[in-house]
OpenMM code with the backbone's topology and positions (N, CA, C; nanometers):
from openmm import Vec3, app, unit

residues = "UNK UNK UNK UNK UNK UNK UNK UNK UNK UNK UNK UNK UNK UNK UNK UNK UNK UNK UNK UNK UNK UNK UNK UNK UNK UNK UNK UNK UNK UNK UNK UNK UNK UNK UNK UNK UNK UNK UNK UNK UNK UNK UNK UNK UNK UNK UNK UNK UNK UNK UNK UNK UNK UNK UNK UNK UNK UNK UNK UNK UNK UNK UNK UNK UNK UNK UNK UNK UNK UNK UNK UNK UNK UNK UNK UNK UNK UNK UNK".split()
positions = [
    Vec3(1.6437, 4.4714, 8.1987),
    Vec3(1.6927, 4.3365, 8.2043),
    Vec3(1.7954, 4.3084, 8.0965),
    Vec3(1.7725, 4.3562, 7.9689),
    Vec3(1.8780, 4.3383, 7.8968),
    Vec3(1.9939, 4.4467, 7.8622),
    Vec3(2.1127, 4.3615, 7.8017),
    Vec3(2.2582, 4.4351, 7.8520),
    Vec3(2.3590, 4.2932, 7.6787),
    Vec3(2.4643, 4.2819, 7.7776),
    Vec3(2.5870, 4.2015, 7.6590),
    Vec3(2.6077, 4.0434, 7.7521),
    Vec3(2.6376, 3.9406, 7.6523),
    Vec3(2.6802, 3.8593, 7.7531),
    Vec3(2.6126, 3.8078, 7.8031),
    Vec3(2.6387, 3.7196, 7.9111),
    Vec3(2.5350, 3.5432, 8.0134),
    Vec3(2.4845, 3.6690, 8.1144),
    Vec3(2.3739, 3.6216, 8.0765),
    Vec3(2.2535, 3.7230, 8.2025),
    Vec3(2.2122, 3.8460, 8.1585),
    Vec3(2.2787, 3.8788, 8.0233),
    Vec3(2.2122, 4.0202, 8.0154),
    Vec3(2.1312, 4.0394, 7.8426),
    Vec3(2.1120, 4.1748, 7.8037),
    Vec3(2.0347, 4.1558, 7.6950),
    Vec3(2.1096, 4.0928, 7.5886),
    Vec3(1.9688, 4.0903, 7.5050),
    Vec3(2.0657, 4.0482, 7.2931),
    Vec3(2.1142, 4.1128, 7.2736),
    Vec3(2.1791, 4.1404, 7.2148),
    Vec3(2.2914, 4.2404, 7.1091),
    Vec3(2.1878, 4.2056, 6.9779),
    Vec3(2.0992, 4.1459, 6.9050),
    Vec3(2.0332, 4.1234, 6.8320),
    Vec3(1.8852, 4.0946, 6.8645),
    Vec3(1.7675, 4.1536, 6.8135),
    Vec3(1.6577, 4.0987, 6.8196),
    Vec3(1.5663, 4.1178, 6.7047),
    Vec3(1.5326, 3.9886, 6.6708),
    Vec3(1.4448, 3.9736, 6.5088),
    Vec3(1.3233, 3.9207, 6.5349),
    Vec3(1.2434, 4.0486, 6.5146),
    Vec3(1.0861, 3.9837, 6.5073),
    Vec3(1.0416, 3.8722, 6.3355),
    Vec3(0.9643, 3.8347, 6.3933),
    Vec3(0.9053, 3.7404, 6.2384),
    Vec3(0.8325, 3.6906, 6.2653),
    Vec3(0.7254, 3.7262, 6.1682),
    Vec3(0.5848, 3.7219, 6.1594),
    Vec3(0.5427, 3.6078, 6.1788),
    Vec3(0.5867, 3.4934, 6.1517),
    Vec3(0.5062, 3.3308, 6.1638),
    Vec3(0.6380, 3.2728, 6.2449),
    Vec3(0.5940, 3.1411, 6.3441),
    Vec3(0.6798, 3.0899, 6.4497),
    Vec3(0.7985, 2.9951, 6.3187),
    Vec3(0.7031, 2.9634, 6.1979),
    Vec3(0.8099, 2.9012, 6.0839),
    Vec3(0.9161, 2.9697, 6.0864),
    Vec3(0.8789, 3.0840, 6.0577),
    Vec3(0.9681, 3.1603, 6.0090),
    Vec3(1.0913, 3.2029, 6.0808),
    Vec3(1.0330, 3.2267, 6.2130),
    Vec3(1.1426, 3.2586, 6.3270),
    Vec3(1.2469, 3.1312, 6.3256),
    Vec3(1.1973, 3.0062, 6.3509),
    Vec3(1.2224, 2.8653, 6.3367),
    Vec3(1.3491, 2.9004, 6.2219),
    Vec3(1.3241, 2.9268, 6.0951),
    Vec3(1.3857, 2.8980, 6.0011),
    Vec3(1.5013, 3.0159, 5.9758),
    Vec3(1.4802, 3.1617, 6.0456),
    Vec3(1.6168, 3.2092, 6.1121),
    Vec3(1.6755, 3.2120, 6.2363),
    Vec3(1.6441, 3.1538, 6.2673),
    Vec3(1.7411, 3.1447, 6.4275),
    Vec3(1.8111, 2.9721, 6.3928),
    Vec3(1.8022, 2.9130, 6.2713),
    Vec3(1.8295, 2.7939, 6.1964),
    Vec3(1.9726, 2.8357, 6.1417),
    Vec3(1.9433, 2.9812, 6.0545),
    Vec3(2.0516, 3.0478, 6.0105),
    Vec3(2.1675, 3.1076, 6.0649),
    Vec3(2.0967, 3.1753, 6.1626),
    Vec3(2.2097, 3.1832, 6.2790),
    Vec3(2.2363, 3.1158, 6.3350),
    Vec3(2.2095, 2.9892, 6.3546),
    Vec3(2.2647, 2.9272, 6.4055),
    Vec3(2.4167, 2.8251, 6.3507),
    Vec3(2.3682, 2.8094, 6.2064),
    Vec3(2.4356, 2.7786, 6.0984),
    Vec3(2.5630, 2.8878, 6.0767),
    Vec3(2.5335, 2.9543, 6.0671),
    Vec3(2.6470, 3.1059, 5.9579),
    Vec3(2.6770, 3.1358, 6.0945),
    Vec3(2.6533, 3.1478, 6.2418),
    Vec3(2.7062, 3.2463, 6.3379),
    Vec3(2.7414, 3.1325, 6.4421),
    Vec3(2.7686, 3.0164, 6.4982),
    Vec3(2.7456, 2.9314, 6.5751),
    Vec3(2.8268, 2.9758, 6.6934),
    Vec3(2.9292, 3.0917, 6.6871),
    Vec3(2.9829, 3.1373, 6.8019),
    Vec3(2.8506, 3.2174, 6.8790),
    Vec3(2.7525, 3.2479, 6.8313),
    Vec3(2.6704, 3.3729, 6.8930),
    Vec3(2.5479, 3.2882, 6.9943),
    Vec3(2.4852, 3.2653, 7.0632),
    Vec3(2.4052, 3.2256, 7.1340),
    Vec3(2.2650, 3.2542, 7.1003),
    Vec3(2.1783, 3.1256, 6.9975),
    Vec3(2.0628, 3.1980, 6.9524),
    Vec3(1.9789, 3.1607, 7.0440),
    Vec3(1.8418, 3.1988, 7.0619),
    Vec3(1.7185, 3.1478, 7.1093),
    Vec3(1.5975, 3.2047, 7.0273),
    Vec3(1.4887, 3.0819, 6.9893),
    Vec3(1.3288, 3.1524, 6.9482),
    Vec3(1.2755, 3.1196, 7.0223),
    Vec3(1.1672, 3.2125, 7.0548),
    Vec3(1.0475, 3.2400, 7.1171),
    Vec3(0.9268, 3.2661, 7.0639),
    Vec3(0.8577, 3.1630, 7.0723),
    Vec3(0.7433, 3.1973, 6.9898),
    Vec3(0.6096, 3.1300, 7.0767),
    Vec3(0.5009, 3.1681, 7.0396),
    Vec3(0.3538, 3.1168, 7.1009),
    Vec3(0.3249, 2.9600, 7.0743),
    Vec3(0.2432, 2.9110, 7.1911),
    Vec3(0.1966, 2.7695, 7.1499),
    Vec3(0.3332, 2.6754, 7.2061),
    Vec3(0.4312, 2.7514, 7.3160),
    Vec3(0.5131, 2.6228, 7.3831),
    Vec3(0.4733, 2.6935, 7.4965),
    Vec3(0.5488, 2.5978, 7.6290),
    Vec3(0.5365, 2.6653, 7.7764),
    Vec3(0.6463, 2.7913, 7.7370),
    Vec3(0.6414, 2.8536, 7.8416),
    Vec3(0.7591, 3.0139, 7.8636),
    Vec3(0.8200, 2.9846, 7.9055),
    Vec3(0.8382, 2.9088, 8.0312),
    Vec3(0.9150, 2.8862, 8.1438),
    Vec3(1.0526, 2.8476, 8.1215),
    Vec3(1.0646, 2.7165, 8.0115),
    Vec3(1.2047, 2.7437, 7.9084),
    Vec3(1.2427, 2.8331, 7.8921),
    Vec3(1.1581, 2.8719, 7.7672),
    Vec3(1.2106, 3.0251, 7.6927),
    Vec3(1.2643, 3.1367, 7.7839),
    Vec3(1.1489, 3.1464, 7.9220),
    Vec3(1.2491, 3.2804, 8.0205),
    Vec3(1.3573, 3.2330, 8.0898),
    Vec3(1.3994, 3.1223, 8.1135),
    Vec3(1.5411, 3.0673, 8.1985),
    Vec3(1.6544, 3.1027, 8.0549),
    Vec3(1.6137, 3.0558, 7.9835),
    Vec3(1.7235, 3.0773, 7.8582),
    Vec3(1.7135, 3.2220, 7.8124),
    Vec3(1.6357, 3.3048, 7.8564),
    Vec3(1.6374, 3.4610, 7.8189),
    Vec3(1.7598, 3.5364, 7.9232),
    Vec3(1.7200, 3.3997, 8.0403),
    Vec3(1.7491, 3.5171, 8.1785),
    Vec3(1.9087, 3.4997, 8.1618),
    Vec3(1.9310, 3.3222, 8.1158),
    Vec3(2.0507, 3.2990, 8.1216),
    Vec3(2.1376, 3.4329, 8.0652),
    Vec3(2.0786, 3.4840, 7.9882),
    Vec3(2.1545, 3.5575, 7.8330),
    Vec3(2.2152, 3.5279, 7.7204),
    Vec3(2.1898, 3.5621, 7.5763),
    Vec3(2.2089, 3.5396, 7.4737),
    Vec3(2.2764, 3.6424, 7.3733),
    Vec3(2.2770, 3.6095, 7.2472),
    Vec3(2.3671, 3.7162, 7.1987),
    Vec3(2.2488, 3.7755, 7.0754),
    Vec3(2.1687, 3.6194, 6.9990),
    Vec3(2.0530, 3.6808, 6.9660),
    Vec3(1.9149, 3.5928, 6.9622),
    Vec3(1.7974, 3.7141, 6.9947),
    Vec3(1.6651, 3.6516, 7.0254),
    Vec3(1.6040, 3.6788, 6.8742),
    Vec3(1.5184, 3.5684, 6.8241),
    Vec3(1.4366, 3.5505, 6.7150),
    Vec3(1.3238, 3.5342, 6.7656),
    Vec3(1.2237, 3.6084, 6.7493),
    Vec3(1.0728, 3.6281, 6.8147),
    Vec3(0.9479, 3.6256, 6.7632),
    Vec3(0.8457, 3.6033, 6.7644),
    Vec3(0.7053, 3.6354, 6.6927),
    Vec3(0.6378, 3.7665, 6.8065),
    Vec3(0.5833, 3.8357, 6.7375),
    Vec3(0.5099, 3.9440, 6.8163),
    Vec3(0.4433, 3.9281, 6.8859),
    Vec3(0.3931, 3.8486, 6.8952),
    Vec3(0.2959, 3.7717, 7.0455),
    Vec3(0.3858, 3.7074, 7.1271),
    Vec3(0.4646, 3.6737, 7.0953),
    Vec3(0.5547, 3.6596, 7.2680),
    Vec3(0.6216, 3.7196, 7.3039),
    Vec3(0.6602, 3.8119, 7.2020),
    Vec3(0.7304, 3.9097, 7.2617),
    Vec3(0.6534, 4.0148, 7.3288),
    Vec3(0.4951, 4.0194, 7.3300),
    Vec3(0.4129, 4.1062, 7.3610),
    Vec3(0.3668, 4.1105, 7.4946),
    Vec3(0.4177, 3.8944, 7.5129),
    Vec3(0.3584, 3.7710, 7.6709),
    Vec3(0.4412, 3.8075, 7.7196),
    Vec3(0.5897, 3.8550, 7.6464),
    Vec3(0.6865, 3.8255, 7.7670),
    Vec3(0.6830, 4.0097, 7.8150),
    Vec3(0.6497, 4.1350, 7.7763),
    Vec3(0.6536, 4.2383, 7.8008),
    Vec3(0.5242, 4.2439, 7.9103),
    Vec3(0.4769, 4.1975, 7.8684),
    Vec3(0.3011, 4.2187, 7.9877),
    Vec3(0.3709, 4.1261, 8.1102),
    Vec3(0.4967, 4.0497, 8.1019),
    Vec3(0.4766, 3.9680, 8.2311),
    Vec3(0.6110, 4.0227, 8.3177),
    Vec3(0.6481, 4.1456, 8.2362),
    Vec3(0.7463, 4.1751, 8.3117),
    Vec3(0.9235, 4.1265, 8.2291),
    Vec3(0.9362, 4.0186, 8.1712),
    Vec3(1.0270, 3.9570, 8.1246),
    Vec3(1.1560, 4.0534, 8.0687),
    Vec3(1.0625, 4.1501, 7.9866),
    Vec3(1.1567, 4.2195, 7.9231),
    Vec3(1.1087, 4.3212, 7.8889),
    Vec3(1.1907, 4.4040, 7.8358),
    Vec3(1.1098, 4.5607, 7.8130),
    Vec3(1.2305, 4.6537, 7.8402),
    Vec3(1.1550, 4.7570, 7.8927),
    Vec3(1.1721, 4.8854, 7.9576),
    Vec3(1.3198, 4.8948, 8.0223),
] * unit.nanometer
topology = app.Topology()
chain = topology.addChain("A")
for resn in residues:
    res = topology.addResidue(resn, chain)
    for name in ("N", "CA", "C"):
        topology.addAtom(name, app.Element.getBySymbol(name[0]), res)
């Protein structure tokens, strides 16, 4: 599923350990990089957002290991 560009993979992906934390760099990139397309993903919201804005494509994903773990078991991304 992922590739460059609208619809395809990150060109960047940053795991981080607490959803703060992800929160507080994908803040940064968003700040210092605002040409690049960020998104976080993290546990404790619906997915259904998070995978339309995955599918759309981005340039970089900021993640916690548990959703990135929801979105591999459901097919989302991976392999």
């Amino acid at each position: 599923m992922f590739g460059f560009g609208r619809g395809k993979n990150p060109l960047c992906l940053v795991l981080a350990p607490t959803r703060e934390l992800a929160r507080q760099v994908e803040k940064e990139f968003r700040e210092f990089a605002p040409s690049l397309d960020t998104i976080c993903l993290y546990g404790g919201t619906p997915m259904g957002q998070q995978v339309r804005e995955l599918n759309y494509g981005v340039d970089v994903a900021v993640e916690t290991p548990c959703r990135i773990i929801d979105l591999m078991k459901r097919g989302v991304c991976g392999s």
